[in-house]
mmCIF file as gemmi writes it, N, C-alpha and C atoms, coordinates in Angstrom:
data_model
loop_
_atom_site.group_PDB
_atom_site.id
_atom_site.type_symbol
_atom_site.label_atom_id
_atom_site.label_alt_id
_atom_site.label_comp_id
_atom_site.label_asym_id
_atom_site.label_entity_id
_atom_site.label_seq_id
_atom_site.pdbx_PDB_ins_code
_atom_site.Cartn_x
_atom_site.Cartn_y
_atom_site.Cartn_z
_atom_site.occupancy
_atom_site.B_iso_or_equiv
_atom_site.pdbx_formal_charge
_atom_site.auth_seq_id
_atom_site.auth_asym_id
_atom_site.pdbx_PDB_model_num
ATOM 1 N N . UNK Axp A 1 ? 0.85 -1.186 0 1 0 ? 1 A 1
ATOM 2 C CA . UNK Axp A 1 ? 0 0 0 1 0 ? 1 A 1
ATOM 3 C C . UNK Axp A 1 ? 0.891 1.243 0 1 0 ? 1 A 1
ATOM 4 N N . UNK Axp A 2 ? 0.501 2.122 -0.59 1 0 ? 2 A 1
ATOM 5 C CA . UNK Axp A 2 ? 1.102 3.425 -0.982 1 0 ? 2 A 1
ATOM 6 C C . UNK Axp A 2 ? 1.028 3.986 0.325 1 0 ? 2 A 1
ATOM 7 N N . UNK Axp A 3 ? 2.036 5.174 0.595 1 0 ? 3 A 1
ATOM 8 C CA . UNK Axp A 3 ? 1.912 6.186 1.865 1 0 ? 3 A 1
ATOM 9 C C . UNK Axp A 3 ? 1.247 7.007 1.181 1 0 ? 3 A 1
ATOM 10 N N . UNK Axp A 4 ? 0.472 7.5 2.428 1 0 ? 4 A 1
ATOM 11 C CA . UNK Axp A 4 ? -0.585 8.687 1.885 1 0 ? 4 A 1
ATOM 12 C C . UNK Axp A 4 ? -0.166 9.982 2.023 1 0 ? 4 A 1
ATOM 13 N N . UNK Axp A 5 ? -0.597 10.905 1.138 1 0 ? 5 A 1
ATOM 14 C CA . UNK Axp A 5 ? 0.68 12.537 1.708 1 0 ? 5 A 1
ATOM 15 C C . UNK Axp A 5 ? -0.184 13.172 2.566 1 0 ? 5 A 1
ATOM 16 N N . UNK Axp A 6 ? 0.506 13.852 3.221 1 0 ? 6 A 1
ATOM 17 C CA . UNK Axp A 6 ? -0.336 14.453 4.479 1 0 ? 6 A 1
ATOM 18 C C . UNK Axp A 6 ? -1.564 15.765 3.622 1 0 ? 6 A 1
ATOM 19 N N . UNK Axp A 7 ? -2.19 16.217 3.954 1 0 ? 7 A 1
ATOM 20 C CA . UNK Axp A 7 ? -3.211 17.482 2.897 1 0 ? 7 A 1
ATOM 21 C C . UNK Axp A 7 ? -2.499 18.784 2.97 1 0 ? 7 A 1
ATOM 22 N N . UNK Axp A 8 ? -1.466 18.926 4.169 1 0 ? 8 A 1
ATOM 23 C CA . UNK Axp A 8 ? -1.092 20.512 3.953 1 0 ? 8 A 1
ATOM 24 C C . UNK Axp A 8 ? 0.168 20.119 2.757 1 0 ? 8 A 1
ATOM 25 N N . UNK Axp A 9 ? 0.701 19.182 2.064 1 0 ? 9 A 1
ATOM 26 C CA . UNK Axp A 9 ? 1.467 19.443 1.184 1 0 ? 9 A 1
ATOM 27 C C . UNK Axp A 9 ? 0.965 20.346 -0.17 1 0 ? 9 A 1
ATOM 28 N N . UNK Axp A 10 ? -0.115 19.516 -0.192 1 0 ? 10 A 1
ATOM 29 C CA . UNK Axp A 10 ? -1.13 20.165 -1.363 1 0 ? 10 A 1
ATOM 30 C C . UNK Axp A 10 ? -1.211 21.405 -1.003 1 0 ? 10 A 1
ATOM 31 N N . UNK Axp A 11 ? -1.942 22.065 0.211 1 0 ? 11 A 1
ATOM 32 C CA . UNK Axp A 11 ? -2.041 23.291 0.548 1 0 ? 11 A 1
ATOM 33 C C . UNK Axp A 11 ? -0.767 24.059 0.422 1 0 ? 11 A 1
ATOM 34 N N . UNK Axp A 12 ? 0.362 23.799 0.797 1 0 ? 12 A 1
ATOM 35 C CA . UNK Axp A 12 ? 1.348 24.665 0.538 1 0 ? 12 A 1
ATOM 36 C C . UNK Axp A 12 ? 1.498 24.66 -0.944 1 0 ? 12 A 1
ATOM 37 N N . UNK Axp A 13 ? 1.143 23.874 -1.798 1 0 ? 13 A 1
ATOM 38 C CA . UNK Axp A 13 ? 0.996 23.968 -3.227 1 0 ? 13 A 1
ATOM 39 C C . UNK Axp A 13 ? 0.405 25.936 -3.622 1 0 ? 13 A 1
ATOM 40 N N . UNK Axp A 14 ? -0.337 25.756 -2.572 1 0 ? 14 A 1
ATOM 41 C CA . UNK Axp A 14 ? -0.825 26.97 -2.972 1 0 ? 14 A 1
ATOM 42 C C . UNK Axp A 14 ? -0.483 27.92 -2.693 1 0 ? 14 A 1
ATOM 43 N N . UNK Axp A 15 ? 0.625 27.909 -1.358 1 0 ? 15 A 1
ATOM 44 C CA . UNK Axp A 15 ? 0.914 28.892 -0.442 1 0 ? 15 A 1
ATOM 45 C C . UNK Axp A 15 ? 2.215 29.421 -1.076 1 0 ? 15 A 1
ATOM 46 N N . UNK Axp A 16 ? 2.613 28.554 -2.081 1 0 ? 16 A 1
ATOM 47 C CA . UNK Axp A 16 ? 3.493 28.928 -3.545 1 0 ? 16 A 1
ATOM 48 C C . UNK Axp A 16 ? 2.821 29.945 -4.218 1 0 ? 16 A 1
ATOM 49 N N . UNK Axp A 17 ? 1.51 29.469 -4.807 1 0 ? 17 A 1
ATOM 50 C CA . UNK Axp A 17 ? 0.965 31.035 -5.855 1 0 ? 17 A 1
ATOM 51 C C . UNK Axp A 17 ? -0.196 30.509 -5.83 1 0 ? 17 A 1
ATOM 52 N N . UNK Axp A 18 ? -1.146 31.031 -5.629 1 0 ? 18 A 1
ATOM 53 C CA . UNK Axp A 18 ? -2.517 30.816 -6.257 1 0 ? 18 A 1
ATOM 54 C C . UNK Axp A 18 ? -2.955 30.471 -7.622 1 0 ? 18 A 1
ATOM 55 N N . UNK Axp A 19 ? -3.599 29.731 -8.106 1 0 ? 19 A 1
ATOM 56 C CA . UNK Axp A 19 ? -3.935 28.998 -9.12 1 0 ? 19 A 1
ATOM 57 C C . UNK Axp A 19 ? -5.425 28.569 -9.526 1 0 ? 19 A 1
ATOM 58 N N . UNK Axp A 20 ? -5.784 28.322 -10.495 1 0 ? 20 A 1
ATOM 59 C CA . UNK Axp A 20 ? -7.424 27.696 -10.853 1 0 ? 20 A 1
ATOM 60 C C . UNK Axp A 20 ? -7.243 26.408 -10.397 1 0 ? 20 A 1
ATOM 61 N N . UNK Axp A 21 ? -8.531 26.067 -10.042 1 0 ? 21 A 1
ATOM 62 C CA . UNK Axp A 21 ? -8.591 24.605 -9.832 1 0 ? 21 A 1
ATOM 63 C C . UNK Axp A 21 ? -8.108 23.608 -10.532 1 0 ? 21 A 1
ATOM 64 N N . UNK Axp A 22 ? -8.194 23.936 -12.105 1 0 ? 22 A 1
ATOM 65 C CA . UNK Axp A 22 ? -7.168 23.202 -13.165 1 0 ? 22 A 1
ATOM 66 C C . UNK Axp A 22 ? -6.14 23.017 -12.708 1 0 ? 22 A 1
ATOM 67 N N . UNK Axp A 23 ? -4.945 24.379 -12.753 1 0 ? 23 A 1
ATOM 68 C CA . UNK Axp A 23 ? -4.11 24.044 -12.702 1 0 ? 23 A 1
ATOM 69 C C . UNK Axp A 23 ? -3.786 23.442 -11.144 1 0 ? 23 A 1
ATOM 70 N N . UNK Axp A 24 ? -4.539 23.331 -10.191 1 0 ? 24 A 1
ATOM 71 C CA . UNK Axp A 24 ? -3.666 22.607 -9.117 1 0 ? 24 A 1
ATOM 72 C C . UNK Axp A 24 ? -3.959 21.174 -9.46 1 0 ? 24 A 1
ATOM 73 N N . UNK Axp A 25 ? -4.931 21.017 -9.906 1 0 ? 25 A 1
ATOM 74 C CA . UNK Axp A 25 ? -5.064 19.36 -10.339 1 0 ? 25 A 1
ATOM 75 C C . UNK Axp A 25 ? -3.839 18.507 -11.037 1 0 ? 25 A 1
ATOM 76 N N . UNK Axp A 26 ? -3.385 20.132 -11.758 1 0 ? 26 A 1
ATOM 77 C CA . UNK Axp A 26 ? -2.254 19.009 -12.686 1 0 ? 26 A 1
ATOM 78 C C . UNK Axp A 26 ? -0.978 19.32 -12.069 1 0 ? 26 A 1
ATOM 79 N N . UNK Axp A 27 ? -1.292 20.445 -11.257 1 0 ? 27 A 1
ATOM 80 C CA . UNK Axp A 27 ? 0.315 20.315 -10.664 1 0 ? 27 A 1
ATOM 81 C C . UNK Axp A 27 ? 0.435 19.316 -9.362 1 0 ? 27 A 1
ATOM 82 N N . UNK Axp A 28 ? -0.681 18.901 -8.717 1 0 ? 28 A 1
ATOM 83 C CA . UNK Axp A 28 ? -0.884 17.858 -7.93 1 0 ? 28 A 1
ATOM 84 C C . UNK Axp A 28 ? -0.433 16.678 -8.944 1 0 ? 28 A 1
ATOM 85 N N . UNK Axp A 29 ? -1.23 16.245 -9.875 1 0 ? 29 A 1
ATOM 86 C CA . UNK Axp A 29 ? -0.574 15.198 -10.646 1 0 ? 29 A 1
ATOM 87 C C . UNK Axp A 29 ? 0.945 14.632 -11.069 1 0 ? 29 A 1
ATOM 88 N N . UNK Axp A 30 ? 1.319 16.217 -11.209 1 0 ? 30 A 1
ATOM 89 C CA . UNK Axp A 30 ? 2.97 16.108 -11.488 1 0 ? 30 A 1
ATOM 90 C C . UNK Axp A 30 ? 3.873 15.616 -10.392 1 0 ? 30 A 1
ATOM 91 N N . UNK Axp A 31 ? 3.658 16.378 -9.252 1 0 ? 31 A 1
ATOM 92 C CA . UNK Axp A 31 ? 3.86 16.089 -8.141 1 0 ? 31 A 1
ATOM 93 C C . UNK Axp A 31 ? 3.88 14.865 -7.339 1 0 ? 31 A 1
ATOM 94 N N . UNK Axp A 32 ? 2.692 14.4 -7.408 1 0 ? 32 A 1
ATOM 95 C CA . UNK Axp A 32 ? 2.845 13.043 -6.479 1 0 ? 32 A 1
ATOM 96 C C . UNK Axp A 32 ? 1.935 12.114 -7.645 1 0 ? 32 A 1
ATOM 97 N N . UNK Axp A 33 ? 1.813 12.549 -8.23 1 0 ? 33 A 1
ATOM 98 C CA . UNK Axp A 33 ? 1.007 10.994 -9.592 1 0 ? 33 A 1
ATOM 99 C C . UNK Axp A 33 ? 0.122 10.89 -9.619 1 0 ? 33 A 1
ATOM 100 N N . UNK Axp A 34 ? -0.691 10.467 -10.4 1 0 ? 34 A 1
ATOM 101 C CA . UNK Axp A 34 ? -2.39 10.41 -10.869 1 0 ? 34 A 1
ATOM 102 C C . UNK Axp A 34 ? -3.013 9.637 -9.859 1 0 ? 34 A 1
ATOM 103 N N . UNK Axp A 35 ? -2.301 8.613 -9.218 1 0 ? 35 A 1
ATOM 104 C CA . UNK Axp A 35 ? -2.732 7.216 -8.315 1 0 ? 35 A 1
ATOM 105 C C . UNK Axp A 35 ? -2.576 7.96 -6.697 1 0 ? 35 A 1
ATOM 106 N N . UNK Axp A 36 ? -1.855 9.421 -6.43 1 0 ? 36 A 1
ATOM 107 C CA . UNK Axp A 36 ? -1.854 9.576 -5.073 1 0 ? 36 A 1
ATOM 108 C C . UNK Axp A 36 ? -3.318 10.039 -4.132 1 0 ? 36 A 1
ATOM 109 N N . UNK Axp A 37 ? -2.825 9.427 -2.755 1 0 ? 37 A 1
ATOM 110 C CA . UNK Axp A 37 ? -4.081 9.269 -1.878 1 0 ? 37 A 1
ATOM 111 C C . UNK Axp A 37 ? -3.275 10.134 -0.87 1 0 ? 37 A 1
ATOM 112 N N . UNK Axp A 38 ? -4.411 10.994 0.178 1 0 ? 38 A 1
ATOM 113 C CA . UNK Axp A 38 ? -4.003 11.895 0.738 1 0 ? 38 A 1
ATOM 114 C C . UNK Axp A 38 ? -4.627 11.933 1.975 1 0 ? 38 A 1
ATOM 115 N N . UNK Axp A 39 ? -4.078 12.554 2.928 1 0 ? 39 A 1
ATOM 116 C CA . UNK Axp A 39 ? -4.766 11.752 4.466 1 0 ? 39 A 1
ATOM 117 C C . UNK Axp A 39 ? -4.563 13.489 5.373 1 0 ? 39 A 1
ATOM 118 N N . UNK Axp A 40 ? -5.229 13.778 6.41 1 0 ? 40 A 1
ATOM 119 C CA . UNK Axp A 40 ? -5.684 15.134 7.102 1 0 ? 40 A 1
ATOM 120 C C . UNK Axp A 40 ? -4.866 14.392 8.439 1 0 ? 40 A 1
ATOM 121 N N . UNK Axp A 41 ? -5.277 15.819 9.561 1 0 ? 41 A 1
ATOM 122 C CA . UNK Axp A 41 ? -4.516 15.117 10.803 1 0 ? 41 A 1
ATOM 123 C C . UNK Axp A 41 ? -5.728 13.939 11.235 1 0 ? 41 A 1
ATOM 124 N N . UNK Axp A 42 ? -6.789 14.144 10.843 1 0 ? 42 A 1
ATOM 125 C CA . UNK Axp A 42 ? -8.3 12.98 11.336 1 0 ? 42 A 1
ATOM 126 C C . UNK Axp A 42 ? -8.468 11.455 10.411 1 0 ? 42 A 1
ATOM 127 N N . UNK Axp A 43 ? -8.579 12.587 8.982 1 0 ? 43 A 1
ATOM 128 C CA . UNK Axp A 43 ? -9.087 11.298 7.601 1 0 ? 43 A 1
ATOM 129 C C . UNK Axp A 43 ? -8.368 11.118 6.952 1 0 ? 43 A 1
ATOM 130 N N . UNK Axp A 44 ? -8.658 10.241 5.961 1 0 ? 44 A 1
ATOM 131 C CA . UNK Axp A 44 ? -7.37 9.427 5.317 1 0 ? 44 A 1
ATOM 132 C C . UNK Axp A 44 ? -8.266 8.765 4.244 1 0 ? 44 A 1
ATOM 133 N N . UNK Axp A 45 ? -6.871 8.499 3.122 1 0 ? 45 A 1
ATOM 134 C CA . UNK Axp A 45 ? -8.06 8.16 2.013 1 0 ? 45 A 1
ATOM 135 C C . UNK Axp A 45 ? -8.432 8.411 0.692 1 0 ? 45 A 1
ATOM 136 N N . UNK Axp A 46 ? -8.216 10.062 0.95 1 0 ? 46 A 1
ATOM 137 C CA . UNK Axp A 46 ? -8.577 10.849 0.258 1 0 ? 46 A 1
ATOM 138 C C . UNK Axp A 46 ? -8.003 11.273 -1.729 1 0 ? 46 A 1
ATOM 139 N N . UNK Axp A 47 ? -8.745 10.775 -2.623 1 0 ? 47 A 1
ATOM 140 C CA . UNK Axp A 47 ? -8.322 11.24 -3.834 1 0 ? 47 A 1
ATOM 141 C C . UNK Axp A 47 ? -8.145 12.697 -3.499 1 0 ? 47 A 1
ATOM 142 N N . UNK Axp A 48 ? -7.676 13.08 -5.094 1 0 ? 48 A 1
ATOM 143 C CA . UNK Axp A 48 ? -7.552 14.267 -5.404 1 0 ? 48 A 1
ATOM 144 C C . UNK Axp A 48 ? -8.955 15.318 -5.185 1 0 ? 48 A 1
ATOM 145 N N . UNK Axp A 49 ? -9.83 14.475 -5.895 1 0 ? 49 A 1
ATOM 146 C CA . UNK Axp A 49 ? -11.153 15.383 -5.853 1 0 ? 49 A 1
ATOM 147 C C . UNK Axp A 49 ? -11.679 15.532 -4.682 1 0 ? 49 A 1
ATOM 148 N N . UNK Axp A 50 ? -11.321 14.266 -3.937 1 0 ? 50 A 1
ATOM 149 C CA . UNK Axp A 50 ? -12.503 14.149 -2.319 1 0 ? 50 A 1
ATOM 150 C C . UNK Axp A 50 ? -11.602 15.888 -1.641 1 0 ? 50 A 1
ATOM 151 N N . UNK Axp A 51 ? -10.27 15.322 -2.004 1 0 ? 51 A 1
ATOM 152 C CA . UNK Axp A 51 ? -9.525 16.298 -1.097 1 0 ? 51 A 1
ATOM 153 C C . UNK Axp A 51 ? -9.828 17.654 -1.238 1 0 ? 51 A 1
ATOM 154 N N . UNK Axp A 52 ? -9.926 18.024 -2.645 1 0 ? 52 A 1
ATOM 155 C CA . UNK Axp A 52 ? -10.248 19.359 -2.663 1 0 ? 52 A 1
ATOM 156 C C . UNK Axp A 52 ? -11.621 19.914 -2.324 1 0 ? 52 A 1
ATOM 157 N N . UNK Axp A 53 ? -12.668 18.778 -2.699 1 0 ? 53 A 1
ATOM 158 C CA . UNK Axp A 53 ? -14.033 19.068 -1.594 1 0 ? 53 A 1
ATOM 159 C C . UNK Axp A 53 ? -14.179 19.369 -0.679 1 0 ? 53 A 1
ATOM 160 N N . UNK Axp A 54 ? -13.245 18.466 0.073 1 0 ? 54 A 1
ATOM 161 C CA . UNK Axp A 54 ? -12.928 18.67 1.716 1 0 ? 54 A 1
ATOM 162 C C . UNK Axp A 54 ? -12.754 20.015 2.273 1 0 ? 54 A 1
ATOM 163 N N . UNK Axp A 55 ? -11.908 20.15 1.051 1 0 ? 55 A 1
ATOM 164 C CA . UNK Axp A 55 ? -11.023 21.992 1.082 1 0 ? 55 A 1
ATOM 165 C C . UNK Axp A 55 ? -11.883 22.897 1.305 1 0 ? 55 A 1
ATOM 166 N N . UNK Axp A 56 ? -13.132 22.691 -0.058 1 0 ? 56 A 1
ATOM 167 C CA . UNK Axp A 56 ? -13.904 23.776 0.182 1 0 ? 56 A 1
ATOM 168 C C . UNK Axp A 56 ? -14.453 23.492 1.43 1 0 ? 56 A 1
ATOM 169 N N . UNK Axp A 57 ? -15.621 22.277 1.699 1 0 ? 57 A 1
ATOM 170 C CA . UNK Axp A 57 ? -16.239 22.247 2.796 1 0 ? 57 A 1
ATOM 171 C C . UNK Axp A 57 ? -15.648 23.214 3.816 1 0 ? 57 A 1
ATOM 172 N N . UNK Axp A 58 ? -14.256 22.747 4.198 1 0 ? 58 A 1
ATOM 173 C CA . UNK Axp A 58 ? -13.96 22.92 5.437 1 0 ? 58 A 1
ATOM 174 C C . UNK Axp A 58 ? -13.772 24.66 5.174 1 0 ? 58 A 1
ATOM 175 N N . UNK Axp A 59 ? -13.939 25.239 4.548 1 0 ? 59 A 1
ATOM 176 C CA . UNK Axp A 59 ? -13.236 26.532 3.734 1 0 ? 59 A 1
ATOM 177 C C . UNK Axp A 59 ? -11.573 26.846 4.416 1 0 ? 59 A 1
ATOM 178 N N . UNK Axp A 60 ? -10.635 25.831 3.933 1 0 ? 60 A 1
ATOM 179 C CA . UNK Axp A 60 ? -9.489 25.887 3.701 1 0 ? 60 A 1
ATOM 180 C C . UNK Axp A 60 ? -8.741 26.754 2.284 1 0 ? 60 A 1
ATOM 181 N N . UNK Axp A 61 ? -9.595 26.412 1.65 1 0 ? 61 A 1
ATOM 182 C CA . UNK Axp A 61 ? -8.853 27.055 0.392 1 0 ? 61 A 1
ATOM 183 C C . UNK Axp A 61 ? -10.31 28.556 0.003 1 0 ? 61 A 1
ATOM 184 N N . UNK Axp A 62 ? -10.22 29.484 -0.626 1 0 ? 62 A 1
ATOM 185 C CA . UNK Axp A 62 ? -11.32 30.216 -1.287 1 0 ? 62 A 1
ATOM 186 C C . UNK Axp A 62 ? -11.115 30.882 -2.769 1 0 ? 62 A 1
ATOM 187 N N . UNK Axp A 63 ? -11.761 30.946 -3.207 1 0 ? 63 A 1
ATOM 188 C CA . UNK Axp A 63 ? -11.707 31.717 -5.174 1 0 ? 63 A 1
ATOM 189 C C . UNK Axp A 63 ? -11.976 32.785 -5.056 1 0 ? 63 A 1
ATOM 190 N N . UNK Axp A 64 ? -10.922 33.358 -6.03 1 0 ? 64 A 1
ATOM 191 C CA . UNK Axp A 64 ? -11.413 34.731 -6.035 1 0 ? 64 A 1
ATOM 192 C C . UNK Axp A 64 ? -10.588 35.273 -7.418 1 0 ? 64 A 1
ATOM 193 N N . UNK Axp A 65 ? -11.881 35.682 -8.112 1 0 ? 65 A 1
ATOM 194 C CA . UNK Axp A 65 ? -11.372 35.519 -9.821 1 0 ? 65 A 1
ATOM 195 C C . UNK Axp A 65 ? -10.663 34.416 -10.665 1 0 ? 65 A 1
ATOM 196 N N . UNK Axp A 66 ? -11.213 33.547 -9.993 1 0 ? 66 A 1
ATOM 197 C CA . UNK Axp A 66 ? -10.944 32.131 -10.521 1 0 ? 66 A 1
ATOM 198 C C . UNK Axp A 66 ? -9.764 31.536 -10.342 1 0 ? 66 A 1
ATOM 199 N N . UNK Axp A 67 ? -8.895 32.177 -9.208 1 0 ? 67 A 1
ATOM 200 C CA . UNK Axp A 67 ? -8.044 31.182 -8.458 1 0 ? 67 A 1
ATOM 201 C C . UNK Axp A 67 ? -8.143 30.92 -7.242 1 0 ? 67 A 1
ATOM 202 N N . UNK Axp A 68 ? -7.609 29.926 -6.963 1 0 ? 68 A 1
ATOM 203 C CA . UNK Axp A 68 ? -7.974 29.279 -5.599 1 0 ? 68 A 1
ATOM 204 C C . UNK Axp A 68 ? -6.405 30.188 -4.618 1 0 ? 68 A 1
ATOM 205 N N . UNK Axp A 69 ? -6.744 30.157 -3.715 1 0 ? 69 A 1
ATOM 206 C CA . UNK Axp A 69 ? -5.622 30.592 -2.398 1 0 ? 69 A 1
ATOM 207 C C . UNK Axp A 69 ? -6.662 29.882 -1.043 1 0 ? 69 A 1
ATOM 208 N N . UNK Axp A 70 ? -4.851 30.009 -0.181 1 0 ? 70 A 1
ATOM 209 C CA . UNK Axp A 70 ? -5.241 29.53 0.77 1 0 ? 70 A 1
ATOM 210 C C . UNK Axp A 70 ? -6.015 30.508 1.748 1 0 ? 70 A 1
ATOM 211 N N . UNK Axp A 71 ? -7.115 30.07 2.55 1 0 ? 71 A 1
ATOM 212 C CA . UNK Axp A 71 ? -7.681 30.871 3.817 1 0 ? 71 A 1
ATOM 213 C C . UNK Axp A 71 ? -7.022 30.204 5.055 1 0 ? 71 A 1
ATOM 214 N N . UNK Axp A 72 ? -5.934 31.1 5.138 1 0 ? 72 A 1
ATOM 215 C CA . UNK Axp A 72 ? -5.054 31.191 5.876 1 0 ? 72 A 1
ATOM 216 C C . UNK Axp A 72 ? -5.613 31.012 7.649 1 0 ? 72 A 1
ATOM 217 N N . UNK Axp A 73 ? -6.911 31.645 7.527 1 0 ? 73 A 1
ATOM 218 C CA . UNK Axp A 73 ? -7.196 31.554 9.18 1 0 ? 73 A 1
ATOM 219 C C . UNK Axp A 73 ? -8.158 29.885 9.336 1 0 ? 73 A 1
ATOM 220 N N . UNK Axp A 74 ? -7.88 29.191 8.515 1 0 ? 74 A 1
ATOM 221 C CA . UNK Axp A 74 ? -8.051 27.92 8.703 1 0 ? 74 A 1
ATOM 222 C C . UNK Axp A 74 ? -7.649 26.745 7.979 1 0 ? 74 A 1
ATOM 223 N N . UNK Axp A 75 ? -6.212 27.409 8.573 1 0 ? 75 A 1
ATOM 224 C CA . UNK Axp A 75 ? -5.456 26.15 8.205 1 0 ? 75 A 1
ATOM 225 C C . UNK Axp A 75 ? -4.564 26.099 9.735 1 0 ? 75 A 1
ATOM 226 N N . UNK Axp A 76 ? -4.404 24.8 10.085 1 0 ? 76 A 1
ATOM 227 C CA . UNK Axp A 76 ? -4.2 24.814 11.591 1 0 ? 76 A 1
ATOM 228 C C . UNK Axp A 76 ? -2.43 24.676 11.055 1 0 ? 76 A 1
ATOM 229 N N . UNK Axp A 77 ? -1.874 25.088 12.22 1 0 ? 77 A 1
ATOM 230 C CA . UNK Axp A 77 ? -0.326 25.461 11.752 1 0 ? 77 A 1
ATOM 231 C C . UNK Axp A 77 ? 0.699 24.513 12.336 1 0 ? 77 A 1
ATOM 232 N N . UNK Axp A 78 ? -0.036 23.088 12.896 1 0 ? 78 A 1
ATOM 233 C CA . UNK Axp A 78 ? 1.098 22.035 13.403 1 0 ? 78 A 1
ATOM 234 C C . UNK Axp A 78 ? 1.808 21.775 11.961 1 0 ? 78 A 1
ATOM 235 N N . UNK Axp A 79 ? 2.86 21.276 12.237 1 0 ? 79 A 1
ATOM 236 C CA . UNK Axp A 79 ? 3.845 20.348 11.146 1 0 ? 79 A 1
ATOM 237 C C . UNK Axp A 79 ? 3.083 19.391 10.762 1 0 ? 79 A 1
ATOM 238 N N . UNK Axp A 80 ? 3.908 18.924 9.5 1 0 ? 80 A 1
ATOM 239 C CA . UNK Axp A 80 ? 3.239 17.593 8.847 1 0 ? 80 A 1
ATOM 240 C C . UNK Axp A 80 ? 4.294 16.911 8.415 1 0 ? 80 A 1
C-alpha cells in the first residue's frame, strides 16, 4: 500500500501562488502521480477530488477571480 501525503502538502501547493482549480489538479498530478491518496490530521483516504471538496467544505482554500488561495485563518499550523 502506498503512503498517503499528508493534505497541507497540497495546501502549501498553494501557499506557492494561487492557481485555478485546473491548474492545481495538474500540478498535484505532477507532483505526487495520478494514483496519489491523501490523508488530514483525522481522515485518510482521500483522492484528489474528495480532497479538494474537503477543502472547500472545510473553507481551507477560497476563489477569487478564478483562483484558488489559501484561507489562511483555517489552516491549523502544526507540522506535517
Amino acid at each position: 500500500m502506498a503512503t498517503e501525503i499528508h493534505a497541507h502538502k497540497v495546501l502549501d501547493l498553494l501557499r506557492e501562488a494561487p492557481m485555478s482549480k485546473a491548474e492545481l489538479k495538474e500540478k498535484i498530478q505532477q507532483t505526487y502521480g495520478s494514483e496519489a491518496r491523501f490523508r488530514t490530521c483525522k481522515l485518510a483516504g482521500f483522492d484528489v477530488d474528495s480532497l479538494l471538496l474537503f477543502f472547500e467544505a472545510k473553507q481551507k482554500i477560497i476563489e477569487d477571480s478564478g483562483l484558488w488561495m489559501l484561507n489562511e485563518g483555517r489552516i491549523c499550523s502544526h507540522s506535517h
